[in-house]
C-alpha positions as CSV (number, residue, x, y, z in Angstrom):
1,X,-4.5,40.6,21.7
2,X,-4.5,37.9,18.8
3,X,-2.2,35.4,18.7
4,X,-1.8,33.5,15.6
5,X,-1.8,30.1,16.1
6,X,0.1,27.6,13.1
7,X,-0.8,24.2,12.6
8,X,2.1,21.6,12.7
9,X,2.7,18.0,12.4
10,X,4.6,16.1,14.3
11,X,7.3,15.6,11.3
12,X,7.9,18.9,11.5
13,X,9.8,18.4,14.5
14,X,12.4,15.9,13.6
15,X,15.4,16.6,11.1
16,X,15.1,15.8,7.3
17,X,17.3,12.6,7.8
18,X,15.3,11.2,10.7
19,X,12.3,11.5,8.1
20,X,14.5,10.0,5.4
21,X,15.3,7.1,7.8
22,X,11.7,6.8,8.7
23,X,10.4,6.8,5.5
24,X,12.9,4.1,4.2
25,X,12.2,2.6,6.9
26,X,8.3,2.8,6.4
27,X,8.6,1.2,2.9
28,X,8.9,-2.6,3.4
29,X,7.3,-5.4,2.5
30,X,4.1,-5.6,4.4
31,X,3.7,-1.6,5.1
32,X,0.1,0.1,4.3
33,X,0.2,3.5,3.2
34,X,-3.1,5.8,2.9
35,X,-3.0,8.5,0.3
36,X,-4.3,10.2,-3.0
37,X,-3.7,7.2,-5.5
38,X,-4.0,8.8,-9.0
39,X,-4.4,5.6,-10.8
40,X,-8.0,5.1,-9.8
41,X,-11.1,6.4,-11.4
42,X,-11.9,8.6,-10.1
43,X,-8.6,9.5,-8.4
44,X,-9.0,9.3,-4.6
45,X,-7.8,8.7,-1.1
46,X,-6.7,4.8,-1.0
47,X,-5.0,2.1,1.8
48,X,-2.4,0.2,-0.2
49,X,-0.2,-2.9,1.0
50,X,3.8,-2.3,-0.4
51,X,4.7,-5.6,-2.0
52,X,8.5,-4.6,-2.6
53,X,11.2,-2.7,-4.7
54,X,11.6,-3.4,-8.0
55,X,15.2,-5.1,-8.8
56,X,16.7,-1.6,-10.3
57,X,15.0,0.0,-6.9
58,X,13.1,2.4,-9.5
59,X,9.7,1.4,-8.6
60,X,7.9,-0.3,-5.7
61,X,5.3,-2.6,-6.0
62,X,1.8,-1.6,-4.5
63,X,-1.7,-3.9,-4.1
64,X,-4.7,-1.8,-3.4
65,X,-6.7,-2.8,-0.4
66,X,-10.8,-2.5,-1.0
67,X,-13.9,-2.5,1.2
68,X,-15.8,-4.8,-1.1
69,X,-14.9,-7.1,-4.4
70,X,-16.6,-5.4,-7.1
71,X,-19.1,-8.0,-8.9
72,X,-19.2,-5.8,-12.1
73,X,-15.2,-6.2,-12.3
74,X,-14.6,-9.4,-11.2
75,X,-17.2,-12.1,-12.6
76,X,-15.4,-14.7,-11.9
77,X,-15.0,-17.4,-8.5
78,X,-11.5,-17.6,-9.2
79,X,-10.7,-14.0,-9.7
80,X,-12.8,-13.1,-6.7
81,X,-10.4,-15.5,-4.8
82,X,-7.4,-13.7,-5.6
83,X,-8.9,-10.7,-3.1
84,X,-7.2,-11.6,0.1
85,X,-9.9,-10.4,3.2
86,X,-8.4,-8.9,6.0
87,X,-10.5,-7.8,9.3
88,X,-11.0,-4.7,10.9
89,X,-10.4,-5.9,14.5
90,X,-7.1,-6.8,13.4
91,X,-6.1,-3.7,12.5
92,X,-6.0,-0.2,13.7
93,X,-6.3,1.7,10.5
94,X,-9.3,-0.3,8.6
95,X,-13.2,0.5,9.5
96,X,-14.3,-2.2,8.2
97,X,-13.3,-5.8,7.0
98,X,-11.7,-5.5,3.3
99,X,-10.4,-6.8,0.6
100,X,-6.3,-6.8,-0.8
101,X,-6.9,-6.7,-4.3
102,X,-4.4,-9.7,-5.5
103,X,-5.3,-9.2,-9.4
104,X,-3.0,-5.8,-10.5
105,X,0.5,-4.8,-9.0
106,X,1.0,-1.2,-9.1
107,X,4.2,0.6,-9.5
108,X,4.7,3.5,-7.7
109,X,7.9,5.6,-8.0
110,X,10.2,4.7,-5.1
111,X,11.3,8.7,-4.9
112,X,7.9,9.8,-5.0
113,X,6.5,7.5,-2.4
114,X,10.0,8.5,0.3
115,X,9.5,12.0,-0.3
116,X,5.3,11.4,0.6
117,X,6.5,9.8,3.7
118,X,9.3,11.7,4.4
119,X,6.9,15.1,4.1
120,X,3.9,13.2,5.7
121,X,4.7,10.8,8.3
122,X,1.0,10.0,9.1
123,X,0.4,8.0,6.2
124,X,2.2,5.1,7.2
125,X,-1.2,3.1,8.5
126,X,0.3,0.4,9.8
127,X,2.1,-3.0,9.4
128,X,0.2,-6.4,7.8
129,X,1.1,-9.2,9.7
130,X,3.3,-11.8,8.8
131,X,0.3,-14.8,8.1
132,X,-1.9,-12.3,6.2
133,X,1.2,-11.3,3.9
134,X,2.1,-14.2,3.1
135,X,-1.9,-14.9,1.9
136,X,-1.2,-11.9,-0.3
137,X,2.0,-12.9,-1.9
138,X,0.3,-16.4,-2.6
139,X,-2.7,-15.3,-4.3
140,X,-0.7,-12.8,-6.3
141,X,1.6,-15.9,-7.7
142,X,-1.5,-17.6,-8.3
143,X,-3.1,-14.3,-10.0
144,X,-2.9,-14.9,-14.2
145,X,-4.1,-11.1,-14.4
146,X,-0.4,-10.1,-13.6
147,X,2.4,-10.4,-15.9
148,X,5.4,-13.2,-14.7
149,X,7.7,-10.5,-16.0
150,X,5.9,-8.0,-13.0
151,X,5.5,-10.9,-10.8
152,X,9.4,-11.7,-11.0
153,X,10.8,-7.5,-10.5
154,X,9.2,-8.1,-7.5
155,X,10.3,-11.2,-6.5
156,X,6.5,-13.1,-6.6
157,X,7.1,-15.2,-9.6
C-alpha cells in the first residue's frame, strides 16, 4: 500500500491568531527576517534588519544585511563606514561575518510583511542584539544617503 505523505510546517499547527500574534510580534525593532526581497537586482532571497513602523503604521522600515561592502557601489571611506559589521558567531542565522547596509531604508508594506510571517513563520531569523542595534541606528542618523524626512517616519532623525 501507498501512503501519501503531505509536507507541513510547523505554523500549520497553530490557529490564525496565534500566527497574527506571532507575527506582530516578530516585527520589532531589531528583528531579521530572510525572504524574496524584490527590490534588488536581481530580485533574490535576502536577511534584512526591521528598523520600525512608519508613524501612520503603513510601512516598516527595512536595512538590508550583506556578506561584503560592494567597492563598485560604495567608493567612498565614509560611505563604507555606514555598513555596520556584524559576526557570524554571534548569530545563529548568518554564515559568515556581514555587513548592515546603513546607506538606504527600505519600506516594506506592514500588511505584506504580517501576512509573510503570519503564513511562514520560519523567516523570522532571529533577534540583533541591543549594542549592535544601536550601531545601526547610529550610522543610519549619520547616513546623508537617506532623506531626514525617511530618517524622521521612523524615528532616526
Amino acid at each position: 500500500r501507498s501512503r501519501k505523505c503531505v509536507e507541513m510546517a510547523l505554523g500549520d499547527f497553530f490557529s490564525e491568531e496565534f500566527r497574527s500574534e506571532y507575527a506582530s510580534r516578530s516585527l520589532e525593532p531589531g528583528s531579521i527576517i530572510r525572504m524574496h526581497f524584490r527590490e534588488t537586482n536581481p530580485p533574490k532571497i535576502k536577511l534584512f534588519v526591521v528598523l520600525g513602523t512608519s508613524k501612520d503604521k503603513v510601512v516598516l522600515g527595512v536595512v538590508l544585511i550583506n556578506s561584503q561592502i560592494n567597492p563598485q557601489i560604495f567608493r567612498s571611506a565614509t560611505v563604507r563606514a555606514w555598513h555596520i559589521p556584524i559576526m557570524a558567531r554571534d548569530y545563529d542565522f548568518l554564515d559568515h561575518d556581514s555587513f548592515v547596509d546603513c546607506t538606504q531604508i527600505f519600506e516594506k508594506s506592514s500588511v505584506e510583511l504580517m501576512k509573510s510571517v503570519s503564513d511562514t513563520p520560519q523567516i523570522v531569523a532571529g533577534k540583533l542584539d541591543f549594542e549592535d542595534f544601536q550601531h545601526i541606528r547610529q550610522a543610519i542618523k549619520n547616513a546623508t544617503t537617506i532623506a531626514k524626512v525617511q530618517k524622521r517616519n521612523f524615528g532616526l532623525a
